[in-house]
N, C-alpha and C positions, 0 to 999 in steps of 0.2 A: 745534783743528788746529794743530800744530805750522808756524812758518813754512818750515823745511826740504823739509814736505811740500808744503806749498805753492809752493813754488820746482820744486821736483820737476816738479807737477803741471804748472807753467806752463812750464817747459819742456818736459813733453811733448806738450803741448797744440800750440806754437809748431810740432815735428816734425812731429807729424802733419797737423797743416792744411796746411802748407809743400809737402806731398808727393804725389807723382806717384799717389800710389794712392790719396787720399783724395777728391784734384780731380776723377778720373775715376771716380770711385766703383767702382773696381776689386771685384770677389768682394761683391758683395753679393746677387748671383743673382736680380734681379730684388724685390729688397726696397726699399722705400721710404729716401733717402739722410737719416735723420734719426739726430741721434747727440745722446746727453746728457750731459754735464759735472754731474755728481751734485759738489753740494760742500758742507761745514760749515755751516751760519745764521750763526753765529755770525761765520764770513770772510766773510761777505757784500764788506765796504768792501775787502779785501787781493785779493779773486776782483774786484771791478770796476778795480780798479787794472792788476792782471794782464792782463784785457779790455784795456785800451786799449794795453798794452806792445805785447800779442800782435796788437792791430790795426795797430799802428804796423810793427810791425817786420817782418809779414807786406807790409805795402805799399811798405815802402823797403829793402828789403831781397830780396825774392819777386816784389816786383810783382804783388800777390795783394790784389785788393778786396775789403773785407766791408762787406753791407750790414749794419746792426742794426736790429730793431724793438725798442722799449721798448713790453710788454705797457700798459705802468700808462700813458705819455704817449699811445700809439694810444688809450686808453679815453677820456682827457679830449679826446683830438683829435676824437674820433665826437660825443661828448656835445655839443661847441661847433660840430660842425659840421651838426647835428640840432637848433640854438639850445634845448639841453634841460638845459645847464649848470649855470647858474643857479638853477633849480627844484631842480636836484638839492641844490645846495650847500644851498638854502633848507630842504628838506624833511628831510634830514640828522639836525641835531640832534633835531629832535621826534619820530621817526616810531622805532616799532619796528623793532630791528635785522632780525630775520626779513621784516619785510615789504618796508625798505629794501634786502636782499639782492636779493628776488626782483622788486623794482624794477626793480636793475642787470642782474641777470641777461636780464632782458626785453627793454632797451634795449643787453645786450651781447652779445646771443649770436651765440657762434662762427661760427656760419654762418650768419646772416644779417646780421652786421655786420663780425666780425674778419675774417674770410677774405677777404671782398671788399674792406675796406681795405688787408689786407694784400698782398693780388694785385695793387690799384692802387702797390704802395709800391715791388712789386722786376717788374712787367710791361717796364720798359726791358731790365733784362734784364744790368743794366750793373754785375755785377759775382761774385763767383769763390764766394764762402758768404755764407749766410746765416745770422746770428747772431739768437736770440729772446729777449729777456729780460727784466725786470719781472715774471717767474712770481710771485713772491714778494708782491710788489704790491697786484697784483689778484685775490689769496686775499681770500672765498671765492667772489665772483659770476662768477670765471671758472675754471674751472678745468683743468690743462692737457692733461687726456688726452683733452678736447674740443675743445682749440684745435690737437693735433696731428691726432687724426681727420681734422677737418675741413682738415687744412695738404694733405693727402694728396694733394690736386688742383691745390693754387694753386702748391705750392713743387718744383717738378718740372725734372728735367736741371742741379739745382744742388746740392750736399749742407749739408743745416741742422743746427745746434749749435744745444742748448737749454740754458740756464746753469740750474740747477735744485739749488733750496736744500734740501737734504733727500739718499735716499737714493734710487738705481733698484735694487729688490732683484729680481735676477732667478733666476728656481726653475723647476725641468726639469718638476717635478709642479703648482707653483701658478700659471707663468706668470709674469710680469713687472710689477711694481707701483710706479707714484711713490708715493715715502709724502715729504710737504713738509712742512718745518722739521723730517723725524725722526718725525715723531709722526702726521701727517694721511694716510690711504692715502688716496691721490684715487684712481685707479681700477685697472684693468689695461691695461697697454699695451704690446702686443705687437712690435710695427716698430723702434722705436728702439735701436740699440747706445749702448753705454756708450763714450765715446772715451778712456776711461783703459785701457780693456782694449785699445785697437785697436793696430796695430804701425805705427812711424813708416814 
Protein backbone atom coordinates (compact mmCIF):
# COMPACT_ATOMS: atom_id res chain seq x y z
CA UNK A 1 0.00 0.00 0.00
CA UNK A 2 1.25 3.11 -1.15
CA UNK A 3 1.85 5.76 1.78
CA UNK A 4 -0.27 8.48 -0.35
CA UNK A 5 -3.03 5.90 0.06
CA UNK A 6 -2.56 5.74 3.29
CA UNK A 7 -2.61 9.40 4.08
CA UNK A 8 -5.62 9.45 1.98
CA UNK A 9 -7.14 6.80 4.09
CA UNK A 10 -6.36 8.62 7.26
CA UNK A 11 -7.65 11.57 6.47
CA UNK A 12 -10.72 10.22 5.52
CA UNK A 13 -11.12 8.25 8.48
CA UNK A 14 -10.45 11.56 10.75
CA UNK A 15 -13.63 13.24 8.47
CA UNK A 16 -15.81 10.81 8.96
CA UNK A 17 -15.56 9.94 12.67
CA UNK A 18 -15.44 13.99 13.31
CA UNK A 19 -18.83 14.19 11.91
CA UNK A 20 -22.27 15.01 12.78
CA UNK A 21 -23.69 11.88 10.78
CA UNK A 22 -21.45 9.25 11.98
CA UNK A 23 -21.68 10.32 15.97
CA UNK A 24 -25.56 10.03 15.51
CA UNK A 25 -25.49 7.17 13.55
CA UNK A 26 -27.61 8.93 11.02
CA UNK A 27 -29.27 6.48 7.76
CA UNK A 28 -28.33 3.47 9.18
CA UNK A 29 -32.11 2.18 9.45
CA UNK A 30 -32.08 0.46 12.35
CA UNK A 31 -28.77 -1.56 11.54
CA UNK A 32 -26.29 -2.34 14.04
CA UNK A 33 -23.46 1.04 14.31
CA UNK A 34 -20.51 -1.25 13.44
CA UNK A 35 -18.14 -0.01 10.58
CA UNK A 36 -14.80 -1.74 9.39
CA UNK A 37 -11.40 -0.13 8.37
CA UNK A 38 -10.29 -3.12 5.97
CA UNK A 39 -6.39 -2.36 5.59
CA UNK A 40 -2.98 -3.88 3.92
CA UNK A 41 -1.08 -6.62 6.65
CA UNK A 42 1.59 -5.38 5.58
CA UNK A 43 0.73 -1.39 7.05
CA UNK A 44 -0.10 -2.82 9.87
CA UNK A 45 2.85 -0.35 11.97
CA UNK A 46 1.75 2.99 9.52
CA UNK A 47 -2.47 2.13 10.20
CA UNK A 48 -1.34 1.91 14.21
CA UNK A 49 0.50 5.22 13.92
CA UNK A 50 -2.49 6.68 11.96
CA UNK A 51 -4.82 5.29 15.08
CA UNK A 52 -3.27 7.27 17.40
CA UNK A 53 -3.03 10.65 15.09
CA UNK A 54 -6.66 10.19 14.43
CA UNK A 55 -7.32 9.66 18.27
CA UNK A 56 -5.37 12.60 19.23
CA UNK A 57 -6.64 14.92 17.09
CA UNK A 58 -10.42 13.72 17.21
CA UNK A 59 -9.84 14.58 21.16
CA UNK A 60 -8.11 18.02 20.96
CA UNK A 61 -9.40 19.23 18.31
CA UNK A 62 -13.47 17.64 18.23
CA UNK A 63 -13.58 17.06 21.68
CA UNK A 64 -14.47 13.45 20.64
CA UNK A 65 -13.49 10.44 23.05
CA UNK A 66 -12.41 6.98 21.84
CA UNK A 67 -12.44 4.27 23.86
CA UNK A 68 -9.98 1.26 22.22
CA UNK A 69 -10.00 -2.46 23.26
CA UNK A 70 -6.77 -4.28 22.15
CA UNK A 71 -8.33 -7.88 21.25
CA UNK A 72 -4.63 -9.62 21.87
CA UNK A 73 -4.11 -7.42 25.64
CA UNK A 74 -8.20 -8.08 26.67
CA UNK A 75 -7.00 -12.10 26.03
CA UNK A 76 -3.89 -11.90 28.41
CA UNK A 77 -5.90 -9.59 30.67
CA UNK A 78 -8.98 -12.58 31.10
CA UNK A 79 -6.20 -15.35 31.11
CA UNK A 80 -4.41 -13.53 34.32
CA UNK A 81 -7.41 -12.67 35.61
CA UNK A 82 -8.84 -16.46 35.74
CA UNK A 83 -4.87 -17.08 37.32
CA UNK A 84 -4.69 -19.52 34.05
CA UNK A 85 -1.81 -17.54 32.63
CA UNK A 86 0.83 -19.09 33.50
CA UNK A 87 -0.20 -22.69 32.65
CA UNK A 88 -0.94 -21.41 29.46
CA UNK A 89 2.62 -19.86 28.86
CA UNK A 90 3.85 -23.43 30.43
CA UNK A 91 1.80 -25.73 28.09
CA UNK A 92 2.61 -23.71 24.85
CA UNK A 93 5.74 -24.92 23.62
CA UNK A 94 5.00 -28.79 24.10
CA UNK A 95 1.43 -29.17 23.25
CA UNK A 96 0.10 -29.64 19.73
CA UNK A 97 -0.79 -26.62 17.98
CA UNK A 98 -4.50 -27.83 17.04
CA UNK A 99 -5.13 -28.81 20.52
CA UNK A 100 -3.51 -25.52 21.97
CA UNK A 101 -5.89 -23.72 19.67
CA UNK A 102 -8.93 -25.23 21.11
CA UNK A 103 -7.44 -24.71 24.45
CA UNK A 104 -7.61 -20.82 23.79
CA UNK A 105 -10.63 -20.91 22.18
CA UNK A 106 -12.32 -22.68 25.30
CA UNK A 107 -10.92 -20.26 27.74
CA UNK A 108 -11.72 -17.39 25.12
CA UNK A 109 -14.92 -17.50 23.92
CA UNK A 110 -16.67 -14.55 22.76
CA UNK A 111 -19.46 -14.94 24.56
CA UNK A 112 -18.65 -16.05 27.47
CA UNK A 113 -15.58 -14.28 28.09
CA UNK A 114 -14.89 -11.31 25.46
CA UNK A 115 -18.23 -9.80 25.48
CA UNK A 116 -18.61 -9.43 29.20
CA UNK A 117 -15.09 -8.10 29.52
CA UNK A 118 -15.74 -5.99 27.09
CA UNK A 119 -19.19 -4.55 28.35
CA UNK A 120 -17.39 -4.25 31.84
CA UNK A 121 -14.63 -2.06 29.65
CA UNK A 122 -17.02 0.80 27.94
CA UNK A 123 -20.44 0.21 30.78
CA UNK A 124 -19.47 3.96 32.07
CA UNK A 125 -20.47 4.91 29.14
CA UNK A 126 -17.73 7.73 28.96
CA UNK A 127 -16.96 8.18 25.76
CA UNK A 128 -18.02 9.15 21.62
CA UNK A 129 -16.61 5.54 19.57
CA UNK A 130 -15.60 2.82 20.04
CA UNK A 131 -12.35 1.44 18.48
CA UNK A 132 -11.49 -2.81 18.34
CA UNK A 133 -8.29 -3.84 17.57
CA UNK A 134 -5.73 -6.66 17.91
CA UNK A 135 -8.00 -8.71 15.24
CA UNK A 136 -4.80 -9.75 13.79
CA UNK A 137 -3.39 -10.89 17.02
CA UNK A 138 -5.59 -13.20 18.36
CA UNK A 139 -5.95 -15.21 14.89
CA UNK A 140 -6.89 -18.06 15.07
CA UNK A 141 -8.47 -18.83 18.66
CA UNK A 142 -10.53 -15.93 18.14
CA UNK A 143 -11.99 -15.07 15.41
CA UNK A 144 -13.83 -11.75 14.56
CA UNK A 145 -17.04 -12.38 12.97
CA UNK A 146 -17.76 -13.94 16.48
CA UNK A 147 -16.60 -11.26 18.42
CA UNK A 148 -18.85 -8.86 16.43
CA UNK A 149 -21.82 -11.27 16.63
CA UNK A 150 -21.69 -11.42 19.81
CA UNK A 151 -20.62 -7.14 20.25
CA UNK A 152 -24.30 -6.94 18.87
CA UNK A 153 -25.65 -6.52 22.51
CA UNK A 154 -22.86 -5.19 24.58
CA UNK A 155 -21.70 -2.09 22.03
CA UNK A 156 -25.10 -0.29 21.63
CA UNK A 157 -26.05 3.73 21.20
CA UNK A 158 -22.34 4.24 20.37
CA UNK A 159 -20.83 3.51 16.76
CA UNK A 160 -17.58 0.89 16.65
CA UNK A 161 -14.74 0.84 14.19
CA UNK A 162 -13.03 -2.48 13.76
CA UNK A 163 -9.25 -1.92 12.40
CA UNK A 164 -9.11 -5.30 10.38
CA UNK A 165 -6.04 -6.45 8.40
CA UNK A 166 -7.16 -8.04 5.47
CA UNK A 167 -10.12 -7.29 3.03
CA UNK A 168 -14.28 -6.82 3.82
CA UNK A 169 -15.34 -8.12 0.46
CA UNK A 170 -18.82 -7.28 0.14
CA UNK A 171 -21.15 -9.23 -2.84
CA UNK A 172 -24.97 -8.46 -3.72
CA UNK A 173 -25.17 -12.57 -4.40
CA UNK A 174 -22.51 -13.97 -1.85
CA UNK A 175 -22.97 -11.52 1.04
CA UNK A 176 -20.25 -10.09 3.01
CA UNK A 177 -17.04 -11.75 3.99
CA UNK A 178 -13.75 -10.89 6.29
CA UNK A 179 -11.12 -12.60 4.55
CA UNK A 180 -7.65 -11.64 7.24
CA UNK A 181 -4.35 -10.99 6.21
CA UNK A 182 -5.93 -11.31 2.35
CA UNK A 183 -5.98 -14.99 2.38
CA UNK A 184 -8.11 -16.44 5.70
CA UNK A 185 -12.19 -16.05 4.86
CA UNK A 186 -13.21 -15.99 8.61
CA UNK A 187 -16.79 -16.03 7.92
CA UNK A 188 -19.82 -13.99 6.60
CA UNK A 189 -20.74 -10.99 8.06
CA UNK A 190 -23.58 -9.13 7.35
CA UNK A 191 -24.04 -5.76 9.79
CA UNK A 192 -20.85 -4.10 9.43
CA UNK A 193 -20.25 -0.97 6.70
CA UNK A 194 -17.07 -0.45 5.33
CA UNK A 195 -15.91 3.26 6.59
CA UNK A 196 -13.86 4.01 3.50
CA UNK A 197 -17.19 3.76 1.49
CA UNK A 198 -18.97 6.08 4.04
CA UNK A 199 -19.39 10.00 3.33
CA UNK A 200 -17.69 12.43 5.56
Amino acid sequence: MQTADLNEQEAHLLAVLSGKRFLQMEGLSNEVPFFIYPYAPEASLAVAQAKKRIKTKLSTQHGITVREVNLYDLSVEILKERGVWERVLTVEPGQDKEDFRELLQGMLDPQLHIAPAIRAKIEDDAFDIFFLTGIGEVFPYIRSHNVLNNLQSVVTGKPMLMFFPGRYEQSDTLGSSLVLFGRLKDDQYYRAKNILEQEA
